[in-house]
C-alpha positions as CSV (number, residue, x, y, z in Angstrom):
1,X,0.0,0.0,0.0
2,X,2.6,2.9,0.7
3,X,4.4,1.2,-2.1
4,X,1.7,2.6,-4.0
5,X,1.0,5.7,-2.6
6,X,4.4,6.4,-3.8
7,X,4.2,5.4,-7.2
8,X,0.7,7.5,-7.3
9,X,2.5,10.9,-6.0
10,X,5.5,10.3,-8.5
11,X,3.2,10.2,-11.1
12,X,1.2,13.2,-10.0
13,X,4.6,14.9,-9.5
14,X,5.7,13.8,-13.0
15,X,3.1,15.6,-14.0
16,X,3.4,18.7,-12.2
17,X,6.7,18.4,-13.5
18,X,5.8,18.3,-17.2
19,X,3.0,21.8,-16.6
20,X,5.6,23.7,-15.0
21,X,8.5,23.3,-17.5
22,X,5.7,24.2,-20.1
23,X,4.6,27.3,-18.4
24,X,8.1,28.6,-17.6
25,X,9.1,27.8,-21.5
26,X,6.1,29.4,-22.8
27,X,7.3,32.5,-20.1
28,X,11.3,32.4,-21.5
29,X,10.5,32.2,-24.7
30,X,8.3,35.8,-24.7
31,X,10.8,37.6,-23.4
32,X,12.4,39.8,-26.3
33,X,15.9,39.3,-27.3
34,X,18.3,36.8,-26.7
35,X,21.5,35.8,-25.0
36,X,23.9,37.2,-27.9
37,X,22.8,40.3,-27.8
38,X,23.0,40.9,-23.9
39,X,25.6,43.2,-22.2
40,X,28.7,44.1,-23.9
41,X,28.6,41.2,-27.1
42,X,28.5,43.3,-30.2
43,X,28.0,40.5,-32.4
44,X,27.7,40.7,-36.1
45,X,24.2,39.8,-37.4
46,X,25.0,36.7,-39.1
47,X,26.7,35.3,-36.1
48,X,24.0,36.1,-34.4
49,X,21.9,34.2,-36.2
50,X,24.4,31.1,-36.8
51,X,24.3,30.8,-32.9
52,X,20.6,31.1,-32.8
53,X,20.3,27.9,-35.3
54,X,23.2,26.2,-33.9
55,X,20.9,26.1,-30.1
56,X,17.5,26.2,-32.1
57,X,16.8,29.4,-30.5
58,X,15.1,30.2,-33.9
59,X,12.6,27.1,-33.9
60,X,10.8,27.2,-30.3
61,X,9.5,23.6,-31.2
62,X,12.6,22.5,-31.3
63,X,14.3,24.1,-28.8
64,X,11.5,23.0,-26.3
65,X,11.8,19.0,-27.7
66,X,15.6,19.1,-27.7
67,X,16.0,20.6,-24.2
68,X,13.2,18.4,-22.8
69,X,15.1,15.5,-23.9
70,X,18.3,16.5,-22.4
71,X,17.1,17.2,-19.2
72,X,15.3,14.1,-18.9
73,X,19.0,12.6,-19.2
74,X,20.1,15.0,-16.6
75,X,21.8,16.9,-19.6
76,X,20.9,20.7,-19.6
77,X,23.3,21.8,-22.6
78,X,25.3,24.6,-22.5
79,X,25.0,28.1,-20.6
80,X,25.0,31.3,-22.6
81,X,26.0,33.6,-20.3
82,X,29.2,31.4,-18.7
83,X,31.5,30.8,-20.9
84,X,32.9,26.7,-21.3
85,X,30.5,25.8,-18.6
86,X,27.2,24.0,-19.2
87,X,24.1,24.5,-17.0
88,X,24.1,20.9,-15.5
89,X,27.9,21.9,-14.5
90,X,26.6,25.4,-12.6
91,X,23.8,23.2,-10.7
92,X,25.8,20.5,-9.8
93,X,28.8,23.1,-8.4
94,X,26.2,25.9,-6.7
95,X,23.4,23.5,-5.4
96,X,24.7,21.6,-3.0
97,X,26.0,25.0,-1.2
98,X,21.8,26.4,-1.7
99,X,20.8,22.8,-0.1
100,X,23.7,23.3,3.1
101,X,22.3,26.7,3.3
102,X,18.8,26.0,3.3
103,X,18.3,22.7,5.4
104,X,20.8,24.2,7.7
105,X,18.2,27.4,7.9
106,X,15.3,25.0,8.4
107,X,17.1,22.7,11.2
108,X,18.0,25.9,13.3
109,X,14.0,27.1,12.6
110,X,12.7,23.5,14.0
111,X,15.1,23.1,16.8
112,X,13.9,26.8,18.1
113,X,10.5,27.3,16.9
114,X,8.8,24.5,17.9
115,X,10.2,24.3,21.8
116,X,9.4,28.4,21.7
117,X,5.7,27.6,20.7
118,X,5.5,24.8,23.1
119,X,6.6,27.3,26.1
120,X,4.6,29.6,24.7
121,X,1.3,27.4,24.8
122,X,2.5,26.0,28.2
123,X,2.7,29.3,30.0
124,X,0.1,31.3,28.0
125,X,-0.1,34.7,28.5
126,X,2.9,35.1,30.6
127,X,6.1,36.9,30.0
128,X,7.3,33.6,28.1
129,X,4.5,33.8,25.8
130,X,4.4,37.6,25.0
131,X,8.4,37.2,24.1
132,X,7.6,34.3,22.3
133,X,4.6,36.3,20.5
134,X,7.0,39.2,20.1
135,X,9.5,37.2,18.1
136,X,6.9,35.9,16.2
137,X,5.9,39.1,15.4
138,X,9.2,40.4,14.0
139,X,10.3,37.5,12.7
140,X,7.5,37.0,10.0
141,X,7.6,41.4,9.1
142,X,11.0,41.6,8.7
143,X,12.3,40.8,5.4
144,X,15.5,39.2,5.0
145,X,17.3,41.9,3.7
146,X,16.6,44.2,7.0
147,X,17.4,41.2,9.1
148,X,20.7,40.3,7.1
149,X,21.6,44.2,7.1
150,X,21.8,44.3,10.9
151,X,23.0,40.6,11.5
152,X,26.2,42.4,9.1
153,X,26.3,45.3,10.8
154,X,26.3,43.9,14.3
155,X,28.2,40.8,13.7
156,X,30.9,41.7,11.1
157,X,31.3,45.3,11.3
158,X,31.2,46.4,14.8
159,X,31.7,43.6,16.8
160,X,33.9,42.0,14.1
161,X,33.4,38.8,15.4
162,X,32.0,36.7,12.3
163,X,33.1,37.6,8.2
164,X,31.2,40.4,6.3
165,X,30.5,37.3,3.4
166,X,32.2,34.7,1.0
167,X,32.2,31.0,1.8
168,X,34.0,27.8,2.0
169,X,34.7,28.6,5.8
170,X,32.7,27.3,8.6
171,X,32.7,30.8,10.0
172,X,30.8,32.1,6.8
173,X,27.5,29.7,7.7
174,X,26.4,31.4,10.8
175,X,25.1,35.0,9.7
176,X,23.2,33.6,6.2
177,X,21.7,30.2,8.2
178,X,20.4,32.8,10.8
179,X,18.8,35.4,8.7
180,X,16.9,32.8,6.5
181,X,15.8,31.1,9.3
182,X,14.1,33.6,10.7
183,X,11.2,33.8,8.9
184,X,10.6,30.0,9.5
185,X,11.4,29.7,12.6
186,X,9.2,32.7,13.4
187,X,6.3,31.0,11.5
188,X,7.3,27.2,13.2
189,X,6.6,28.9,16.7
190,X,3.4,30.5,15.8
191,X,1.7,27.3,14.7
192,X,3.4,25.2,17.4
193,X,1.9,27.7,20.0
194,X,-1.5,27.4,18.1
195,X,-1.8,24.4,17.4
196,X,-1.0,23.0,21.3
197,X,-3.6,25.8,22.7
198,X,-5.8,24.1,20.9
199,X,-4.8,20.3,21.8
200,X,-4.1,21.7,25.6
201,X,-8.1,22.0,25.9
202,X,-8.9,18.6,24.1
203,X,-10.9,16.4,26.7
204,X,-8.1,13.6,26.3
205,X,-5.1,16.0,27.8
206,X,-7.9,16.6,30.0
207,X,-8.4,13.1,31.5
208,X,-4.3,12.6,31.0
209,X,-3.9,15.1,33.4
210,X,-7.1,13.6,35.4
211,X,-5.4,10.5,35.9
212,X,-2.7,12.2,37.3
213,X,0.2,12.3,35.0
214,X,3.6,14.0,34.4
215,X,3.1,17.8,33.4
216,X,5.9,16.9,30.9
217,X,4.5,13.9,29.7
218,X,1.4,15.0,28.9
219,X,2.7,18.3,27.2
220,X,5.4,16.2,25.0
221,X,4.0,12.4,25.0
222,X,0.7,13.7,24.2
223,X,-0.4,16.7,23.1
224,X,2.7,17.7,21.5
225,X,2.7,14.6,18.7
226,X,-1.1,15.9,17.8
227,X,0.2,19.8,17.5
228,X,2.7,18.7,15.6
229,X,0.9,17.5,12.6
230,X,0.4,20.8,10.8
231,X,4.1,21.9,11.7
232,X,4.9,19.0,9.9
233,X,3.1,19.6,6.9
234,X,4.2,23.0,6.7
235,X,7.7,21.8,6.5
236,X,7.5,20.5,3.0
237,X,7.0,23.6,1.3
238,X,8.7,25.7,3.9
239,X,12.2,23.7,3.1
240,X,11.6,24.1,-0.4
241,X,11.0,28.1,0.2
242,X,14.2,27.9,2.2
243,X,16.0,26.0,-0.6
244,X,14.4,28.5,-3.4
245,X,13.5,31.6,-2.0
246,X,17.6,32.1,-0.7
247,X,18.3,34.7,-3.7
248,X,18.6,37.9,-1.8
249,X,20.2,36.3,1.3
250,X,22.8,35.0,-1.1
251,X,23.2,38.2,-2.5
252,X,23.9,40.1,1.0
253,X,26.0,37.3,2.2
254,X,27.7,36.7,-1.3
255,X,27.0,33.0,-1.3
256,X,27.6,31.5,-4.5
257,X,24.6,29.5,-4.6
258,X,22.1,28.2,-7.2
259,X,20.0,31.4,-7.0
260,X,22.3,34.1,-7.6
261,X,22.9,32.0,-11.0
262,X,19.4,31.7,-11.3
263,X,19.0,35.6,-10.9
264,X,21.9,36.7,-13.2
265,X,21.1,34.4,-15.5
266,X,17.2,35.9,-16.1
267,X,19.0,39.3,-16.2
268,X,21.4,37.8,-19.5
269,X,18.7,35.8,-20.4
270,X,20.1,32.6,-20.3
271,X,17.3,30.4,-21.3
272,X,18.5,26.9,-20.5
273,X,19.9,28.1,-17.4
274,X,16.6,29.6,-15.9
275,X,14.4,26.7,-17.3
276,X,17.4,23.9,-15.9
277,X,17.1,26.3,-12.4
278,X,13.2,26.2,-12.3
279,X,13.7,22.5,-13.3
280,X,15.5,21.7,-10.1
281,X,13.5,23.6,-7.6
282,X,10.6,22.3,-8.4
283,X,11.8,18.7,-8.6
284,X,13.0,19.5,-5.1
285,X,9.5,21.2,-4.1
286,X,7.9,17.7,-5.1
287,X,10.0,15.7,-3.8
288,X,9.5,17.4,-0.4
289,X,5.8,17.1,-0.6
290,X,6.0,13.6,-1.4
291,X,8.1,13.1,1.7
292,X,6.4,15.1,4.3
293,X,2.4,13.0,2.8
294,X,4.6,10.1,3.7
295,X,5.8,11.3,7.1
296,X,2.4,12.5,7.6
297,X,1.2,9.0,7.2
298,X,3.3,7.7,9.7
299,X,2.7,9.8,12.3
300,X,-0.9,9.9,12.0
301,X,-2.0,6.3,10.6
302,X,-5.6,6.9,9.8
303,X,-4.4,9.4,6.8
304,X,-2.1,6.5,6.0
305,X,-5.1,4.3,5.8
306,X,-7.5,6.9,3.9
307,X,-4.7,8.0,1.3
């Protein structure tokens, strides 16, 4: 049975897969001018239009067919904007640094959100809970660039205690891990809190506490595992967000991940760069999902037994 739930949401993710890549061609294609004209190339015409038949960039069809079937081989083609590189070389040399930065950012955002929600819904109203409710507050207005601003300006330029940016040292992970989890972790504690107010007056924590148990184990052995569930579905997409949505923190922090690519490569339009980009995200976004319906399952086995 969860073999074939998992054959089900592949296909349904296949799918997905297929519309998106069609809708983002449909989107690149539009876009006046191509990627020998950008910046400084003053290319004669005929070149111009020897490269554009060379890549099918003259025949849409094609192009869309040919690049299809190369990236169902994992085979992107080349990139126009970076010279002797191809796209599947730029992913597979700047994703792994997006997916350290963004799991890292979601591991920090669980390990402090959801005990800051629980505290928060165990001493409601308190001092603990208005903090809580405070940082919750701030942490979902603030956008990332305000938040990476001051983490820089504390951090690296007056107390010079971490570096401004770059990467490839462990020291260089602290300031962008922090800034893009904020959001999340803000967002964590706010439906942790929530969601164990609401289990906290269920008649079963009721008649746990009835029957005289531990404060702790009813909190965590109980309520806790029921709260949890819509943290847990809210991870799938937020890890993806975290994975995809790291442009500007990479930016601030100059991190040479997959988005700064993906954003310098829609300013050059580079077309098999942005649709090999999208390509990965969302393969990533699905695969996510699929994961976080399975852990669903498990943790609650009556969805398990509806799916």
């Amino acid at each position: 049975m969860v073999l074939r739930r998992i054959i089900r949401r592949l296909l349904w993710g296949g799918a997905t897969l297929a519309c998106i890549y069609t809708v983002t061609f449909l989107m690149v294609v539009s876009i006046p001018g191509n990627p020998f004209t950008q910046a400084d190339r003053n290319m004669p015409p005929e070149v111009v239009r020897a490269l554009e038949a060379r890549y099918s960039l003259d025949n849409q069809a094609a192009y869309f067919v040919e690049f299809l079937a190369g990236a169902v081989r994992f085979d992107f083609g080349p990139s126009f904007q970076y010279k002797d590189w191809t796209c599947t070389q730029i992913i597979a040399r700047a994703l792994p640094v997006s997916l350290l930065l963004g799991f890292s950012a979601m591991l920090l955002a669980v390990l402090v959100g959801v005990p800051a929600g629980v505290v928060s819904a165990v001493h409601r109203n308190g001092p603990l809970d208005v903090a809580t409710l405070g940082f919750v507050l701030l942490g979902i207005s603030l956008p990332t660039f305000v938040t990476g601003s001051a983490l820089l300006t504390v951090f690296a330029v007056y107390l010079k205690v971490l570096p401004i940016g770059g990467w490839g040292r462990l020291s260089h992970l602290p300031l962008p891990v922090l800034t893009l989890s904020l959001p999340f972790m803000a967002y964590i504690a706010r439906l942790t809190r929530v969601g164990m107010l609401d289990v906290l007056s269920s008649d079963f924590i009721r008649t746990a506490v009835a029957k005289g148990l531990d404060r702790r184990a009813v909190v965590w052995g109980h309520a806790f595992r029921v709260a949890f569930l819509p943290v847990l579905s809210y991870l799938g997409p937020a890890t993806a967000q975290a994975l995809t949505g790291s442009f500007v923190v990479e930016k601030v922090f100059s991190v040479p991940g997959l988005g700064v690519h993906f954003v310098d490569a829609a300013l050059n339009l580079d077309r098999g760069l942005i649709l090999s980009t999208v390509l990965v995200y969302a393969a990533i976004l699905i695969v996510l999902n699929i994961a976080v319906d399975l852990l669903y399952a498990w943790v609650d086995p009556r969805i398990g037994e509806a799916a």
